[in-house]
Steps between C-alpha positions, in 0.01 A plus 500: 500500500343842436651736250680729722685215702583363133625835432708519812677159363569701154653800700691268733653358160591748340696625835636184475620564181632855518750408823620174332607729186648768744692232642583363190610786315670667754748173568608505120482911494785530838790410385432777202467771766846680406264814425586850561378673863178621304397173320551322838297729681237462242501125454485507893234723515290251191550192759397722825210548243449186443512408880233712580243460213529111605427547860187718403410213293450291784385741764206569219418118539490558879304805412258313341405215844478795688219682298326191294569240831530689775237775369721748687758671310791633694468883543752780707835614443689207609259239274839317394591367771102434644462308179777296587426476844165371430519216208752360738232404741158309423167676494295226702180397338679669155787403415865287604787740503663583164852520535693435800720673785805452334391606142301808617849639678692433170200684318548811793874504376420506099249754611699708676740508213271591299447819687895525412423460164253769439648713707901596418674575187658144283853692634369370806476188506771234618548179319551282737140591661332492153668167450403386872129570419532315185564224678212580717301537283575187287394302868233675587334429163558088504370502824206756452421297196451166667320712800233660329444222259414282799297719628285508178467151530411544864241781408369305184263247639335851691495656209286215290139452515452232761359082232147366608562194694406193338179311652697213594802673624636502846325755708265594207103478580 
């Protein structure tokens, strides 16, 4: 497998890794959450964080089939959701679709929050949403993880250098 799909497996991983802790940490952290209003807001405002950063993570490794597999990044205003839109879908004679239906609308939702995010003050977030796209987030990741790794392994005998067919073989000369 070429370096950049290997690298794509190391940034998948480490996604991995990040929402599994977030998960982790944040089941043995709630029951501590008797803070004042500010620390609230602020440990809110770290997992809204959080949130974000990891759905940037992946939309970088959808980034990446669109301008190294696709060889047409995703330009305009609205380039979310196009991304999205189009790694949903194959690319005939290129490429099998990336991530499905389902996953890409769960991926429009973390998205969207993360308009949320970077937009309004931590006093402006609500828990219970933060906490819903937690849980969003923690799906979306298992199921973009086995998604794009299949499609690697879809993409990796087009990305190898085709063996020499033995004399003898089958269909060789």
């Amino acid at each position: 497998m070429p370096a950049p799909f290997a690298d794509q497996r190391l940034l998948l991983d480490e996604l991995v890794a990040v929402v599994r802790a977030l998960e982790r940490g944040e089941r043995a952290f709630r029951p501590a959450l008797a803070f004042s209003t500010h620390a609230r807001e602020m440990h809110l405002a770290g997992l809204a964080q959080t949130i974000a950063q990891a759905y940037t993570r992946m939309e970088g490794l959808l980034n990446f089939i669109a301008r190294q597999v696709d060889a047409d990044p995703v330009v305009g205003e609205s380039w979310h959701r196009m991304l999205l839109a189009r790694v949903q879908r194959p690319r005939t004679g290129m490429r099998p679709a990336v991530i499905s239906a389902a996953l890409s609308d769960e991926l429009r939702e973390l998205l969207s929050f993360r308009h949320v995010v970077r937009s309004h003050y931590p006093s402006e977030l609500e828990e219970e949403r933060v906490r819903e796209h937690l849980a969003r987030l923690v799906r979306a990741t298992q199921r973009f993880n086995r998604e794009y790794r299949r499609f690697l392994a879809r993409m990796a005998p087009r990305a190898t250098v085709p063996r020499k067919r033995r004399r003898n073989a089958p269909g060789g000369d």
